[in-house]
N, C-alpha and C positions, 0 to 999 in steps of 0.2 A: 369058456374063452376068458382068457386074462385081460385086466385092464390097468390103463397106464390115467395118471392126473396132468393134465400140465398145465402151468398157468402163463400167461400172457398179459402183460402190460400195455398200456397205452391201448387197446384192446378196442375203441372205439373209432380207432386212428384210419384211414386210408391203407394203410400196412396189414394193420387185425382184419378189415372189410374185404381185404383178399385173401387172405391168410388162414380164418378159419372155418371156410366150408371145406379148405384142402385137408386140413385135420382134421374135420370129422368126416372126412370122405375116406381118410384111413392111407392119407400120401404121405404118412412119417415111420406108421409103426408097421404098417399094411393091415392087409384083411382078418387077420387075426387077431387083434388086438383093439379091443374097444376103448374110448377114452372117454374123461371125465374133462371140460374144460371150467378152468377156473380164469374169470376176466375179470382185471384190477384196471379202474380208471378215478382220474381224479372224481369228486362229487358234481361239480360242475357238466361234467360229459356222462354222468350216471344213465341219464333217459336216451342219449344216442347210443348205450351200448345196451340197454334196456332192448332196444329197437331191431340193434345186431343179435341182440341172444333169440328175441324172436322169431328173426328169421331162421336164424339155423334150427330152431324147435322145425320151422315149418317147412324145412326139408326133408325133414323127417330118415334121417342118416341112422342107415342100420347099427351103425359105429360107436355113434354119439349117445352115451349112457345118461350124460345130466349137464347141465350149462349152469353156472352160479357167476352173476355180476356184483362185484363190489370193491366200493372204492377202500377197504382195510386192507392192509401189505399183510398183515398176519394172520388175517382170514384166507387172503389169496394165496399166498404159500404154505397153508398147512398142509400135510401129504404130498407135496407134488413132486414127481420124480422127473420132471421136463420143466425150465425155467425159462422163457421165450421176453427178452427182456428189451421190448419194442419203445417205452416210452421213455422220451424224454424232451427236456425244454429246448424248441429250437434259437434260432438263431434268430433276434429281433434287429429291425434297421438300426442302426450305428450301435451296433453292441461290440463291444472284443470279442475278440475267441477267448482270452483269457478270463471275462465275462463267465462268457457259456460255459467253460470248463470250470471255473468254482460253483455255480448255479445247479450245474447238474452233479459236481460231486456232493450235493447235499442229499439230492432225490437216491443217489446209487447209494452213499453211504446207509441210508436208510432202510433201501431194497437189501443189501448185502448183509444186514446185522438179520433184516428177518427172515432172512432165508436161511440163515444158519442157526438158529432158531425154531423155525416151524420145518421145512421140507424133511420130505422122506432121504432114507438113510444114502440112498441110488441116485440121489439126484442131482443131475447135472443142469448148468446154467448158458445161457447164451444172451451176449447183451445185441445188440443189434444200435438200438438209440445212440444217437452220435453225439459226442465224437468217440465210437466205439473203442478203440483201445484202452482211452484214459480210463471212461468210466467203467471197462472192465476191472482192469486194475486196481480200483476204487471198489466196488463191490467184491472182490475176491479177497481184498488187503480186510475185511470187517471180519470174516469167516474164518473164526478157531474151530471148526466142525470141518469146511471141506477142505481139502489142500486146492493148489492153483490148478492141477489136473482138471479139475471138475470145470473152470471158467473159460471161456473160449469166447473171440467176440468173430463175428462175421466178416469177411472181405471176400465171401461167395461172388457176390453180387459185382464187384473189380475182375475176377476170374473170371466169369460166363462174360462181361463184356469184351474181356482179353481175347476170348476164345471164337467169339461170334467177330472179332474186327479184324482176324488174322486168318478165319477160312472164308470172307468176306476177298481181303486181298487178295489169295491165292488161289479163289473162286473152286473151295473143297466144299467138304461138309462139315458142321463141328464136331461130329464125331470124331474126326480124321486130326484132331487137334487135344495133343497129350501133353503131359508134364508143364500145364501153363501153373506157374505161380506166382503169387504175389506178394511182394517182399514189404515190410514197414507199415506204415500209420495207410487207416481209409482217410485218407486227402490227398491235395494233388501230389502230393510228396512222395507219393505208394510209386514202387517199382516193380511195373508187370517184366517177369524175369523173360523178354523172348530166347534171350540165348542158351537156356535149356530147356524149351520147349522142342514139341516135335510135331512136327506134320505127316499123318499117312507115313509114322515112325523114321524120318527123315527130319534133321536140324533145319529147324525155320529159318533159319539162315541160310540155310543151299536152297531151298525153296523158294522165298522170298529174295529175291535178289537187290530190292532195293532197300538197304540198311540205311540208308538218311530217313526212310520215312520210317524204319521199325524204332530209331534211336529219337526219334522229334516227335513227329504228327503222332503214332502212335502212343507213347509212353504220355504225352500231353491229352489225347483224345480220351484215354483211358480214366488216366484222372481226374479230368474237368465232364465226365459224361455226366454226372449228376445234377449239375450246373448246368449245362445241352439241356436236358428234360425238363427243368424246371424254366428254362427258357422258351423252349418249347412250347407246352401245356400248362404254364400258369402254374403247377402244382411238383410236388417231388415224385419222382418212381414209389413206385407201389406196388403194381403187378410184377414186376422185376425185381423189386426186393421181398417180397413175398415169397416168389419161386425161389429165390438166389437162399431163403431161413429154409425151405423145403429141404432142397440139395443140401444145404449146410447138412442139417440132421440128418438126414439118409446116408448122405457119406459116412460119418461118426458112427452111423450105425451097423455098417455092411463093412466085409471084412473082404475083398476083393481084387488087393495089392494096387489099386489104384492112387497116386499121389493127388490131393487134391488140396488148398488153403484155407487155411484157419489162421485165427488171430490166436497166441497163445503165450505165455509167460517165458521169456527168454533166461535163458541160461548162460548165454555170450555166443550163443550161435552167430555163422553168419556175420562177426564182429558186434552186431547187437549189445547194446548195453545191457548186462545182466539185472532180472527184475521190472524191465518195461515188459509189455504186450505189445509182440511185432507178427506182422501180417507172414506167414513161414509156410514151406511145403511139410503136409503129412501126408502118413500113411496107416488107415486103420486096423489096429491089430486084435484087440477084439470087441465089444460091445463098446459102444461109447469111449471106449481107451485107442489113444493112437502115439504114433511115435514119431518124431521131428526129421525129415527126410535132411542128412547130412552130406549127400554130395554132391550137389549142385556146383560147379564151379563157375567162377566169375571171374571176366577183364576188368580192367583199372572201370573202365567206363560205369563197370556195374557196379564196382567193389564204393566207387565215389557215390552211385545215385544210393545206394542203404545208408551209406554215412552221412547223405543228405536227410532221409525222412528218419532214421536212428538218431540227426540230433533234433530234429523235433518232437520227439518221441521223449527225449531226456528231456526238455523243452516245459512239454506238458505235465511230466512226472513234476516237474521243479514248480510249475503253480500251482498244482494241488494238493501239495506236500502237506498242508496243513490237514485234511483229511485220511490219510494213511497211515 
């Protein structure tokens, strides 16, 4: 039986706490494939992940080859062919966003030089830590080893909400809910695309009949749900962002002509400023490689909301220019 490495950041976090009994339960690579996890935390949270590694020992996961906790970036990325790149600084009371975006592009600059550096020759990266687009950009921009193919940041987690709030309306199943994607930056800026979506292969729009609430309440619900839950429950999603890194990888991984989103390195798609990280539909073509779904078409309405989160996306590239 072959085995795969992957490492995981912030790894002690509410995210990792959910996250990695599904990996060693074998929900990324499946049953075939045994894994090695490697968990990277600052040294301050060293004995909470201390605590997590022993649990998963005490699962005892037919899967799970060996657990290694350490707070060294180039301990943690040596060999690994899976980059799950969950830590990052959040957002403290009266901080900017512009703040947090130079603060974390130091931690990603860092993660990005040593992964191109230590990981194995196969390995792909997925940043998750927000504000995901920028700091993907940021750790893919350090890497003379991988091209931008390899980086990819998450807006799963915007999708499955898309999808769950749209056969919620139209009282289906999610199953019965296809081609949802999600265009631009994860903030409230992101543009869940309903009008090529399809219900029970039918446009959500002959389905849904009421487009004041698919153009406002929804495209608002969508992006502010993360803010919802921490309102909520005192705490950010976790189980939901855990499942949503699950899906992410599994999609990249299965070849099955299904279109699903990814955060990926824009080319001028979709008007997209060439060289940002914009939330876009793909389609995986084969192992971890996929290709940018190019025919989506768009109304003014829509073609305006990307041109909204496309300039904060140029936005953010412009504060952190000094790291790139």
């Amino acid at each position: 039986m072959s085995s795969s490495c992957i490492t995981v950041t912030g790894a002690a976090g509410q995210i990792g706490y959910s996250l990695l009994p599904r990996i060693a339960a074998g929900e990324i690579f499946g049953a075939e494939m045994k894994v090695s996890l490697k968990l990277l935390e600052i040294p301050s949270a060293l004995d909470a992940l201390n605590g997590v590694a022993m649990e998963l020992q005490d699962c005892a996961f037919p899967l799970l080859d060996d657990v290694m906790v350490t707070s060294d970036p180039d301990e943690a990325f040596s060999g690994s062919n899976l980059c799950l790149l969950i830590g990052s600084k959040p957002r403290g009371p009266g901080m900017e966003r512009s703040d947090l975006l130079k603060d974390n592009g130091k931690i990603f600059v860092g993660q990005g030089k040593s992964i191109a550096a230590n990981a194995a020759d196969n390995c792909r990266i997925v940043v998750v830590g927000n504000p995901c687009n920028t700091n993907c950009m940021i750790a893919a921009s350090q890497s003379d080893r991988f091209g931008p193919e390899r980086f990819t940041a998450m807006t799963r987690l915007d999708q499955n909400r898309a999808v769950a709030m749209l056969a919620e309306k139209a009282g289906t199943d999610v199953t019965e809910v296809s081609r949802m994607a999600i265009f631009g930056n994860h903030s409230p800026t992101m543009f869940p695309d309903f009008s090529n979506a399809l219900i029970s292969d039918n446009p959500v729009t002959e389905v849904i009949s009421d487009h004041d609430w698919l153009k406002n309440q929804f495209i608002s619900a969508v992006g502010k749900r993360g803010a919802a839950i921490i309102k909520a429950r005192g705490l950010s999603s976790a189980a939901s962002a855990a499942n949503a890194l699950i899906n992410h990888c599994q999609s990249l991984d299965t070849v099955d002509g299904k279109i699903h989103s990814v955060v990926v390195h824009s080319k001028g798609e979709y008007g997209f400023t060439e060289g940002v990280w914009a939330g876009m539909p793909v389609r995986t073509v084969s192992h971890g490689n996929y290709e940018i779904v190019e025919d989506f078409e768009h109304d003014e309405f829509a073609k305006a909301a990307i041109a909204k989160t496309n300039a904060e996306l140029v936005s953010e590239r412009e504060l952190v220019s000094v790291f790139l």
